[in-house]
N, C-alpha and C positions, 0 to 999 in steps of 0.2 A: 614336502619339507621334511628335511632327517632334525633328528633331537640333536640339538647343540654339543656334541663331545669330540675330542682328540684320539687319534691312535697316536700310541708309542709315545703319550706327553708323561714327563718321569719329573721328579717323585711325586704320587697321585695313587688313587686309589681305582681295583678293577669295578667297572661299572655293575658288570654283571654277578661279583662276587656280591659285590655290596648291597644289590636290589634285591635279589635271593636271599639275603638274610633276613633287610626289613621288613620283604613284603611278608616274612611269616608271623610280623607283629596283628598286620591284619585280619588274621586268618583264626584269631579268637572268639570265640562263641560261649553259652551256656556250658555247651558237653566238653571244652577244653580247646586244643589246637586241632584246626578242621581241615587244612591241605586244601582250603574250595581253588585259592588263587593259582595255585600251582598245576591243577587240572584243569584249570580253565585257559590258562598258557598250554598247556598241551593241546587238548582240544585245537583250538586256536593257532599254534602252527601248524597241526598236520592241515589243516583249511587254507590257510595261506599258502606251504608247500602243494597241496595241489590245485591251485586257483599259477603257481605259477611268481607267487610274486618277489619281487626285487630284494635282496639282501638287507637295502635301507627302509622297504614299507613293513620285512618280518621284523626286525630290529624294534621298530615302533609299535607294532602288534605283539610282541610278546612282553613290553614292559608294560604297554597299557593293559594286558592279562594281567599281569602281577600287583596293578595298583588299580584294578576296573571299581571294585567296592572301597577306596581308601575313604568315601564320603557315608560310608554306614558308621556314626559311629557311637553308636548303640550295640549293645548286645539284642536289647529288644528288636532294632529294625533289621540286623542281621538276621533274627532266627522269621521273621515276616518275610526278607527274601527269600527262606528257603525255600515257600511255596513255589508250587509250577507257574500258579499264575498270580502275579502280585497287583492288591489295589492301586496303590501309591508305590510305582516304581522309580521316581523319578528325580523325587526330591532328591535322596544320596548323589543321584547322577551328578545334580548342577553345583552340587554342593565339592563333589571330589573336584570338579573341571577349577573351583575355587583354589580349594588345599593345592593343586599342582603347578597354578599360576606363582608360586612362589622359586620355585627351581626353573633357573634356566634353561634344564635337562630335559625336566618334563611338561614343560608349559606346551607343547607342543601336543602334547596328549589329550590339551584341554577338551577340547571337540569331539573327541573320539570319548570320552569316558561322561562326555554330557549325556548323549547318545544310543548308550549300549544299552537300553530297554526299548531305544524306539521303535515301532510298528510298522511293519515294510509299506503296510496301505496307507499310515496317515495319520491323522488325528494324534501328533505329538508336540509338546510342551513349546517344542523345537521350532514346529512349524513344516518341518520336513517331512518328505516321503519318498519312499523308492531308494532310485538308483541318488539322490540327493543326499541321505543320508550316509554320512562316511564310511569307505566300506570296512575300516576297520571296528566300525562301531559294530554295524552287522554280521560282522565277523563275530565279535566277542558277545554280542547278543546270544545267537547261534549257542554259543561255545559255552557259553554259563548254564544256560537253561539244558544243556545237556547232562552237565554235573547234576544240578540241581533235580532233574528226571530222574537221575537213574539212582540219587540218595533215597526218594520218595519210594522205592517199590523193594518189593522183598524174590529172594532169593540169589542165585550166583551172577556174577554179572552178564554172563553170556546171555543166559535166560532173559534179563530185563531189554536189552541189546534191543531185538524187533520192537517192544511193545511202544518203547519208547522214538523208534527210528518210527512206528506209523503214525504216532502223534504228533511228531514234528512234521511228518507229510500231509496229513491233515491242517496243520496250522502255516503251509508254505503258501506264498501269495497272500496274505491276509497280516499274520506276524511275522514271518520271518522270509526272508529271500530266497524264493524258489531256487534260484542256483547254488545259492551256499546248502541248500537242504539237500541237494542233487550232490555237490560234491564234497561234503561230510559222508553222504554212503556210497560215494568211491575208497573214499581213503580209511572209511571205517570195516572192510569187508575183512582184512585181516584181523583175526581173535589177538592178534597182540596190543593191536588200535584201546582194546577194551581193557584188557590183562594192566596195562600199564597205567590206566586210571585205577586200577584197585592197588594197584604196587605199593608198597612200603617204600620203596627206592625209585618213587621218581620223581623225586629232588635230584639224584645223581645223574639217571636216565635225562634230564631237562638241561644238568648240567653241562652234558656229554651233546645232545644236538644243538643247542643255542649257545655253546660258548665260544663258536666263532663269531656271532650275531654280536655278541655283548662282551667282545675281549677289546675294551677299549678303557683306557685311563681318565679319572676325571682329577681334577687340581681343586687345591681348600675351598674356593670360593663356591665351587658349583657341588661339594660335600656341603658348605654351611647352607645352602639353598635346599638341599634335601632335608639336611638335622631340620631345619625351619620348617618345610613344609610336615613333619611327620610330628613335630612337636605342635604345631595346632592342632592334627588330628588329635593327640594325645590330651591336651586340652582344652578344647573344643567339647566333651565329656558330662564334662558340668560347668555349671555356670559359677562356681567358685573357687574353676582350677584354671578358668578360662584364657590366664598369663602366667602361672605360676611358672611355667622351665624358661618363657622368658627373664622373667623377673633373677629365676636361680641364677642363667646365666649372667644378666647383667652382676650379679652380685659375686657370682667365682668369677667373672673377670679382672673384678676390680680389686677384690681380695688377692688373685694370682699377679696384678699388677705390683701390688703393693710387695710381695712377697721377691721381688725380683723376678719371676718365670720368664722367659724368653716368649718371644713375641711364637714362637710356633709351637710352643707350650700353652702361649694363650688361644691361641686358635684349636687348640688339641680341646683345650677348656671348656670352649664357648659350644664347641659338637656334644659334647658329654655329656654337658647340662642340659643341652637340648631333648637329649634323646635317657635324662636319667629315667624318666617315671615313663620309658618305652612300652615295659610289662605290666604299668596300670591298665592295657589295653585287653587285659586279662580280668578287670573288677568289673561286677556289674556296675550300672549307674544307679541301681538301688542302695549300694553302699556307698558310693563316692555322695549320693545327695541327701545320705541320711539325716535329719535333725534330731541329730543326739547320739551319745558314746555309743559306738561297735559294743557289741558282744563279742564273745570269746573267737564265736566260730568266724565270726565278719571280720575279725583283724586279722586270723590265720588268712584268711583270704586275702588281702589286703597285703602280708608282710611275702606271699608270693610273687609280688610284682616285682623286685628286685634280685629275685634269682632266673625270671622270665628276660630280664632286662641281659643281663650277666648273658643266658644263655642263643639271645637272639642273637646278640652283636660277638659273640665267641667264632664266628669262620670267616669273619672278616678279615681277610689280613692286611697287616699294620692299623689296626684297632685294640693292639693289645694294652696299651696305657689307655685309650678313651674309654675303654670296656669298662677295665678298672674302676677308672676315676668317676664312671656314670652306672655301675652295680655296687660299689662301697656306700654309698652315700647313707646308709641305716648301720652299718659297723659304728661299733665302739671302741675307742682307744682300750676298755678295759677287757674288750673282747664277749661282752655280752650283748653285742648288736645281731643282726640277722642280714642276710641268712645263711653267712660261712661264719660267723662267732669270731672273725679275723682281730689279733691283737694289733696292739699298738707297736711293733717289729714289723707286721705285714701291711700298716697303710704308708703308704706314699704321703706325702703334703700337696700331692693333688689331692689323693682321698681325702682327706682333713678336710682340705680348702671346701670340696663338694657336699660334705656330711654336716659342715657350718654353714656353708649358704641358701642348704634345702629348707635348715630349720629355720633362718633368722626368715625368708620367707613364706614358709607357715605360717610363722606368729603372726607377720605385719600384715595378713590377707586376712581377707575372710574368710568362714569358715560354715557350713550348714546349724552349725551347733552355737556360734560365738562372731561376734565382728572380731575384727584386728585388733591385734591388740597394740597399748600406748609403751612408749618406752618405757618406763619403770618397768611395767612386766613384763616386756620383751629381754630388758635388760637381768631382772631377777634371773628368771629361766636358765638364760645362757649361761648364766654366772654357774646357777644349778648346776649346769650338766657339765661343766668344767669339775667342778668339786667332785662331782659325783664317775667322773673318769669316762664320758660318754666323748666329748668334744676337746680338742687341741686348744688349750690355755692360750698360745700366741695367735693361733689364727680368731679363736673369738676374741682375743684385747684391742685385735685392729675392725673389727664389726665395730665392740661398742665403741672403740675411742673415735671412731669417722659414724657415729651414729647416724646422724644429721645428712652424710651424702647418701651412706648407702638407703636408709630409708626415704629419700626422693627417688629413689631407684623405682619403686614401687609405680609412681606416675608416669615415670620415661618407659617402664617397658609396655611394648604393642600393646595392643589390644584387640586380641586375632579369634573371639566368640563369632563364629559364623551360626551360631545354635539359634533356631528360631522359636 
């Protein structure tokens, strides 16, 4: 089965530009931005180009590379994957096949990314073994644990090359598929196989052979299916953020209703807010669940999530108002917000709309430090940050004067905590 998209459907967004940008949300750790997803899609097609396979099964193999860990999401159980051999490899698995049932794009992946730790002899969560297990599962099995070998060991990458090609020969028949271990060192003998996993540029090099695979357009609806699934990973995090870009959403839509925006204005909306706290995927979970005020150093961290947000969804193209509208949202009209200092000439009344709907959301949720707060304070606040030149006087006088609807908002949005 091919993942549900159109060639040549206009006006739409390219598939493949736009999965390469997200998947590098995932790709945050402890030590910063880590490239694992983007070498595990290499790995992973050159396996599939020499196994042979069909235009539509690499197509499906190299997004499920891009999105195989979109279920770590911890920084803690990320840096546990990056062991060779992991206890608990499995929970993330059944958890991503979850997050991706939300996109009609990528529901298809579910299988394949439940999978990608299973054991070729057996004894998996799954139930499967062998040739039963999907071969794209076992393909990206293969193909992670190869990153993840050659992070583990010191020196040039040539050098680690054998040590790590006899380990996976050793663990063929038992963990991994004797034939994909057979032909990984076919297509691995050329030094460039290796050169292009150390590469600075291969996001471009990934760009350049998979962009026939993935030049295909998607339409808003099967965009809000991705913003949806990437905004639970986002807050799924902690248990106190567990609806919030829902809730943001529900509440700039209603705001941008009210304001007159066009209906494909609203829809520009409802992706922004989704995908605003994109670069919270950059905090640990020690700060998102701290009980009690950030320090100094915790909120610098913290106030980088919005220029990470800015900078993931930046090569998108026709992303450039949702960009906007979904990295302004901590700007101040008086131009002392972060993390461009942008004045009140540089925001939009999207921006506006999105920098009122984050906070009136804040208030009304929970919080590790405080419950929600009751209107009067919610209402103080707002009033505050008006006087004080932080937030647009017209778009907060329509928060508080429909008090009452938008705070039932809070109950109507999802409730999408997969965190066990």
């Amino acid at each position: 089965m091919d993942m549900e998209v159109e060639e040549g459907l206009t006006p739409g967004f390219n598939l493949g530009n736009l999965l390469a940008a997200l998947s590098t949300a995932l790709d945050f750790t402890y030590h910063g931005l880590a490239g694992h997803h983007r070498r595990v899609a290499h790995v992973a097609l050159e396996i599939g180009r020499g196994l042979g396979l069909a235009a539509t099964d690499l197509r499906q193999l190299y997004c499920a590379a891009l999105l195989h860990d979109i279920g770590a999401i911890t920084l803690r159980e990320k840096a546990d994957l990056a062991a060779f051999e992991v206890e608990n490899a499995f929970e993330h698995c059944i958890r991503g096949r979850d997050f991706v049932s939300d996109s009609a794009v990528f529901a298809v992946l579910g299988d394949v990314i439940a999978t990608h730790h299973d054991r070729w002899s057996g004894t998996n969560p799954s139930g499967l073994a062998r040739e039963a297990i999907p071969l794209a599962g076992r393909i990206l099995h293969l193909a992670d644990r190869v990153d993840v070998g050659l992070e583990g060991r010191a020196g040039d990458i040539l050098s680690r090359r054998e040590p790590l090609l006899g380990r996976l020969r050793e663990l063929a028949g038992r963990i991994f598929d004797p034939e994909l271990v057979a032909v990984l060192e076919d297509v691995s003998v050329r030094e460039s196989f290796w050169f292009d996993l150390d590469a600075d540029f291969l996001p471009e090099l990934l760009e350049t052979r998979a962009g026939d695979l993935l030049n295909v357009t998607i339409g808003p609806e099967e965009l809000l299916g991705i913003a949806r699934m990437f905004s639970r990973v986002i807050d799924s995090r902690s248990t106190f953020t567990y609806r919030h870009s829902a809730l943001v959403a529900r509440t700039a839509v209603q705001l941008a209703s009210r304001l007159g925006f066009s209906e494909a204005e609203k829809r520009r909306m409802r992706v922004a807010a989704l995908l605003h706290d994109l670069g919270k995927l950059s905090v640990p979970e020690e700060i998102l669940e701290k009980p009690g005020k950030l320090d100094s150093a915790e909120y610098n961290v913290v106030k980088r999530h919005t220029y990470y947000t800015y900078h993931i969804l930046r090569p998108i193209e026709g992303f450039e108002t949702i960009r906007e509208w979904a990295a302004y949202h901590h700007e101040r009209l008086d131009g002392r917000g972060y993390p461009f200092g942008i004045a009140a000439s540089g925001l939009s009344p999207g921006a506006r709309v999105m920098a009122a709907a984050d906070i009136f959301a804040a208030l009304i949720e929970d919080r590790p430090y405080r419950a929600g707060m009751q209107r009067e304070q919610v209402t103080g606040i707002i009033q505050q940050q008006v006087r004080a030149g932080a937030l647009d006087g017209d778009v907060a006088g329509l928060l508080l004067r429909d008090y009452a609807d938008f705070a039932a908002l809070k109950d109507a949005a999802p409730e999408f905590s997969t965190r066990k």
